[in-house]
N, C-alpha and C positions, 0 to 999 in steps of 0.2 A: 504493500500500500504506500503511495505518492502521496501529500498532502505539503498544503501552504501555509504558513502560520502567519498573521497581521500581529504585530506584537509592538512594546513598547517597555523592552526590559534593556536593561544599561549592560553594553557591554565592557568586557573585563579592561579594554586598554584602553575604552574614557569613560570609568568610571568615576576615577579622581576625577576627572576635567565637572561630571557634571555636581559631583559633592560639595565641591570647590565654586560652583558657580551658581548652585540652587540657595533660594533664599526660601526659609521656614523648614516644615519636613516634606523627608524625602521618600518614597517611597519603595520603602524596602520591600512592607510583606508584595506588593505586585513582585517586585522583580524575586524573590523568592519562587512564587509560585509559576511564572511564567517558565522561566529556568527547570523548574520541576517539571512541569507540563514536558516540556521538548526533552530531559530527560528520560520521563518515562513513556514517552511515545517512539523513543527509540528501540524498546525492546518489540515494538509493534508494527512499525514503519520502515521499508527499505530506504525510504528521503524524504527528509522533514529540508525545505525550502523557506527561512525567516525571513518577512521582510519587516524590516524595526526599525522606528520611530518614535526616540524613545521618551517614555513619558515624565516631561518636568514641568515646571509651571512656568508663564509667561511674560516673557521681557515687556519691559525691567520691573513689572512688580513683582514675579517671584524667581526671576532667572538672572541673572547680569550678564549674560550675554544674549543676543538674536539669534543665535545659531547655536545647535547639539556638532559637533565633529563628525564626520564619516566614519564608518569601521567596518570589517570585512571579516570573519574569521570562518574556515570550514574545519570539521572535526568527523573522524570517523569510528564508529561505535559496533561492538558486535554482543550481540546475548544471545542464551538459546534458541527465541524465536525467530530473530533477524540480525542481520548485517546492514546498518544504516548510517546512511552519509547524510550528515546535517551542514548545510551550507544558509548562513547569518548574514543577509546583507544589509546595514545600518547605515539609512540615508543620513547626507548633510539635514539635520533637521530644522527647517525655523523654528523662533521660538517667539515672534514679532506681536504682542497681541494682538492687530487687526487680522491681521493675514495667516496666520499658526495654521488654523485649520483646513483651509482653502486650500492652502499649500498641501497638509498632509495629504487630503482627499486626493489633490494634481499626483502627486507622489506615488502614492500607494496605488490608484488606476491605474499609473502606465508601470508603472514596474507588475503588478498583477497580468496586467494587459498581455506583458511579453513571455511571462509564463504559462498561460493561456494558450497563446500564441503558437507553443512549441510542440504543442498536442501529443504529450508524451504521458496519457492516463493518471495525471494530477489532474484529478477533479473533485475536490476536497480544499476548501478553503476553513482554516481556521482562525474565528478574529478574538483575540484576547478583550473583555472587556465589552460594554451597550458604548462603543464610539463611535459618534455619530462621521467624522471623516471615514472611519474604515467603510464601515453600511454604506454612506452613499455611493464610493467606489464601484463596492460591489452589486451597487442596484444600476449602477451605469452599465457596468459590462454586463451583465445579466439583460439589459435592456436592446443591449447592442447583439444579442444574440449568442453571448458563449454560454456554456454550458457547466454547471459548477455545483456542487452545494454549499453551502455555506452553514458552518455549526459556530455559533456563538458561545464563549466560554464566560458565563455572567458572574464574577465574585461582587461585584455591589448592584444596585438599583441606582439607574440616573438622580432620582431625587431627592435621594441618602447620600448623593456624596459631596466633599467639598462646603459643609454647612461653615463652617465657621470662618473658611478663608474668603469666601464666596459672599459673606452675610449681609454686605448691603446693598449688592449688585442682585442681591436672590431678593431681599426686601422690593427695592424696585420693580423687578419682573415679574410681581406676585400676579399682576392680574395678568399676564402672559401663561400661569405656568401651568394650567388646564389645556391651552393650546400646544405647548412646546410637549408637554404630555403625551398627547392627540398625535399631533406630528410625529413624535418617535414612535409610535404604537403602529402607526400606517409605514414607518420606516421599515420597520423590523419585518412586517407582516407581508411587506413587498420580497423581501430581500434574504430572510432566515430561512433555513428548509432543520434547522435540530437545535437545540438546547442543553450545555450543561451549566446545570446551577449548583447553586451554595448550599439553598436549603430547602425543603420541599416547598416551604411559604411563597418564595420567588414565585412559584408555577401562574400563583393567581395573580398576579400583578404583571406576567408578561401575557402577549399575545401566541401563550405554545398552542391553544384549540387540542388540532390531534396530530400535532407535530410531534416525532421521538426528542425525548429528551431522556437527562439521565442525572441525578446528585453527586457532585463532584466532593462536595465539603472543600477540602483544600489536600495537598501532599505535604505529607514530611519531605522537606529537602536532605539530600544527604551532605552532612556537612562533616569535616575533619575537628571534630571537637578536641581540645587538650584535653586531655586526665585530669580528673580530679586529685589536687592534691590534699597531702597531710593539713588541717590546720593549724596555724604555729601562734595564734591567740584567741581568748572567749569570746572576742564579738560574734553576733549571730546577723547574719546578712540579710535583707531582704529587698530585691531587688524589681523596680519596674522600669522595661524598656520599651517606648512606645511614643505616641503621639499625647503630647498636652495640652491636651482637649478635656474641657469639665462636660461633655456626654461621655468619658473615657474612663470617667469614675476617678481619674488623679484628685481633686482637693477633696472624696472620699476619701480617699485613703492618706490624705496629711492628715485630717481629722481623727480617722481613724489611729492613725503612727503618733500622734497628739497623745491619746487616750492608755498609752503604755507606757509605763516609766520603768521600763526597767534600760537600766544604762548601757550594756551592753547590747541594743541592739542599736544596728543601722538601715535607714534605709538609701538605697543609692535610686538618683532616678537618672535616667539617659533619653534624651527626645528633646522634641523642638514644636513652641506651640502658644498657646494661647497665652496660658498659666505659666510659665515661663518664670517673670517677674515674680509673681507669686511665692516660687520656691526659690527661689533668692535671696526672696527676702523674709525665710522661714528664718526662724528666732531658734529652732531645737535644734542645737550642734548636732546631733544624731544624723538629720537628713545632710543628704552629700550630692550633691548635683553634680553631674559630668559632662552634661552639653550634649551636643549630638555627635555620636562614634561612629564610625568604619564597623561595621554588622560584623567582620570577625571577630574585632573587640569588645562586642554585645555577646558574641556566643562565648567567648571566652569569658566573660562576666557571672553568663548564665551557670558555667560550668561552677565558678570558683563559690557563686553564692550559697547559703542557707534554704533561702523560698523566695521562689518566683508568685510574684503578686499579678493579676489581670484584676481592678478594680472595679470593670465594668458593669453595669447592675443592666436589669429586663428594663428597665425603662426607657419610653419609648418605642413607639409604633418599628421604626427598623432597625431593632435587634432580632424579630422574628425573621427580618432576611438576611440576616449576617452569622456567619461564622468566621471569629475572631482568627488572625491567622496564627496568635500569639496560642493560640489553643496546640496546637501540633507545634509548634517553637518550642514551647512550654516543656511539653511531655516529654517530649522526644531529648532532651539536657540532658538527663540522669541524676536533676534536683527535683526537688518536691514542689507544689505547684499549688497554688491557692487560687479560688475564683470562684463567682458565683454563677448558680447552675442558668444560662443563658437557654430561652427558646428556641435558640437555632443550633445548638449544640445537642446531636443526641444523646438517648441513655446511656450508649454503650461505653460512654466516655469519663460516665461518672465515678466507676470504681477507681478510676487514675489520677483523680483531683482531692484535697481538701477544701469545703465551700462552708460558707455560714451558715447560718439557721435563714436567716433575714438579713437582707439588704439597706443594712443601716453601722455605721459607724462602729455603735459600741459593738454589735456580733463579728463585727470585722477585725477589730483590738482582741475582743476575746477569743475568736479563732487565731489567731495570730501567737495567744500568751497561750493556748492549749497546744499549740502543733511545737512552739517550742520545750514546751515543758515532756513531749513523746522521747521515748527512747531514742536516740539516733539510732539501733539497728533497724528501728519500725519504721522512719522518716527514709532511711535508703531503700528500705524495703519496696513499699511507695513508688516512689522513684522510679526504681531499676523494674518494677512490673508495668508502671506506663510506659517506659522506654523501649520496652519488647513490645508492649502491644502496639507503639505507632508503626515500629521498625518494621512490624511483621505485617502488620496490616494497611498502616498509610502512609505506607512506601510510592513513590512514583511511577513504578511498576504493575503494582496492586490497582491506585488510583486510577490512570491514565489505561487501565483496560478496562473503563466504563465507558470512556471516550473511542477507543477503538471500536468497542461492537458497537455504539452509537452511531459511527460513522458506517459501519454493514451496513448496518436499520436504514439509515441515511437513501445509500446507494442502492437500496431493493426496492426501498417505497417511492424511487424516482423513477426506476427502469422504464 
């Protein structure tokens, strides 16, 4: 199987450039899972073809420069089921706020266009992401007569995402956003032939009717974690790495971290965000603010810490379509993981986590002084059986063969 991927994940030789040049946060979990995705579609796929555009925010209010760099990389991959050659083509990207999109769209057509073109049973497009540049492309050449499917890979909902950077440009457009709604729903419904989502909830909010689709959740990435070392002092760590956003549950959990006096513990936070300021200008020596790290340096955090924190609570309408990506981050460390049981997260995930009773401050302090007060061998214990169940189960291998027979389904219900 030949397939295309629309994607917009950073590749390795301008990554720094775009770290370096984005202004607020970055986004890792996409390129995490993007990465995974084409990972484990390699155990399924004889050519995975990327073409990437990659996703940062818009000059100069959150990029400083107009332009992402070119980059080029091919890599070849063999597993039991296949031998598969992944070839990454990473346009010059604008980054211009009037023109960003327009351009992608111009971009992504004619490079799509010329693989089309080549009529070599790549008939399988896959667009990471509800981006509305990629979809129009693909509703152009679809219009123009090739012949394609097209599977969309949904980790957020258009009107869930970007709430806070977005906030008074979305205040503004409010009496637009029943149209721009309307508009993507006739977009998708022109132009999608399958669907993998987040979470079942997604189904009812897109236009799938009796289109195949399939529940992605997200993949554990395989990442080269360091070992955990010996401890050589009492502090007990507890660690949040993520976006600082107060719907993210961060000034829960100052509150919460407020509510514990016991001295040895810390908490360290890593991200770039709203709240920002906030934890700056936290008064408890305890909290330790790191700024925004290089994601090995996060994994390596995750490794060396006590408890990984997600403070996210059910509130609000689109937590039922999200599944957190810090969920499989989390687990998958070989620390213990704290979090509250989210509606988008299924059961099966709950034996791997410690969560509150309730979704309020003090059960969050108290779960906090309970999980440290546990034996350490029960606290690794924990650990080390999430970490087998993601390895084994939401592997990129595991995952990404719900998108392969997706795309069968695809290809028989088009015949």
């Amino acid at each position: 199987m030949r397939v295309t991927i629309l994607s917009g994940l950073f590749p390795a030789e301008i990554e720094q450039e775009i770290v370096k040049n984005s202004k607020g946060p970055i986004q890792n979990a996409a390129n995490n899972l993007q990465y995974s995705i084409i990972e484990g579609l390699s155990h399924w796929c004889s050519e995975i073809k990327v073409l990437n555009f990659p996703f940062v925010g818009e000059y100069p209010l959150s990029f400083k420069k107009p332009w992402v760099s070119e980059s080029h990389f091919t890599e070849e991959k063999e597993s039991e089921q296949e031998k598969c050659l992944i070839e990454c083509f990473s346009a010059k990207t604008p980054t211009l706020l009037i023109y960003k999109h327009l351009s992608i769209e111009n971009l992504a057509y004619n490079s799509l266009k010329n693989i089309l073109n080549e009529n070599n049973g790549n008939n399988t497009v896959i667009i990471y992401s509800i981006y509305p540049p990629f979809l129009k492309a693909c509703k152009r050449l679809k219009r123009e007569g090739h012949k394609f499917n097209v599977l969309v890979i949904a980790p957020d909902l258009p009107q869930f995402m970007g709430e806070s950077r977005w906030k008074l440009r979305r205040e503004y457009m409010k009496h637009t956003e029943k149209n721009r709604e309307k508009s993507l729903a006739e977009l998708l419904s022109a132009t999608v032939d399958g669907y993998a989502i987040i979470t079942e909830a997604m189904r009812h909010k897109l236009p799938i009717k009796n289109l195949p689709w399939t529940i992605l959740e997200g993949i554990a990435r395989q990442h080269n974690r360091p070992a955990r070392k010996q401890k050589k002092d009492s502090a007990f760590r507890i660690l949040y790495s993520g976006t600082l956003d107060p719907k993210y549950g961060i000034l829960l959990l100052l509150d919460a971290f407020a509510k514990t006096n016991n001295p040895d513990y810390r908490l360290l936070i890593c991200g770039e965000g709203a709240v920002k300021n906030q934890i700056l200008e936290c008064k408890d020596k305890r909290v330790v603010y790191l700024g925004q790290l290089p994601h090995d340096d996060i994994l390596r955090l995750q490794t060396e810490a006590d408890l990984l924190v997600n403070p996210r609570t059910s509130q609000g309408e689109y937590t039922k379509y999200s599944f957190p990506s810090k969920t499989l981050e989390y687990l998958s460390s070989g620390t213990p993981a704290l979090m509250f049981n989210l509606p988008g997260i299924p059961d099966e995930y709950k034996p791997f986590y410690y969560s509150p009773i309730e979704e309020n401050a003090e059960e969050l302090a108290t779960e906090i002084n309970r999980i440290f007060s546990l034996p350490i061998a029960e606290r690794e214990n924990m650990a080390r059986n999430a970490k087998s169940f993601i390895e084994t189960h939401k592997n990129p291998e595991a995952q990404t063969k719900r998108i392969f027979e997706l795309i069968k389904k695809m290809n028989q219900s088009n015949k």
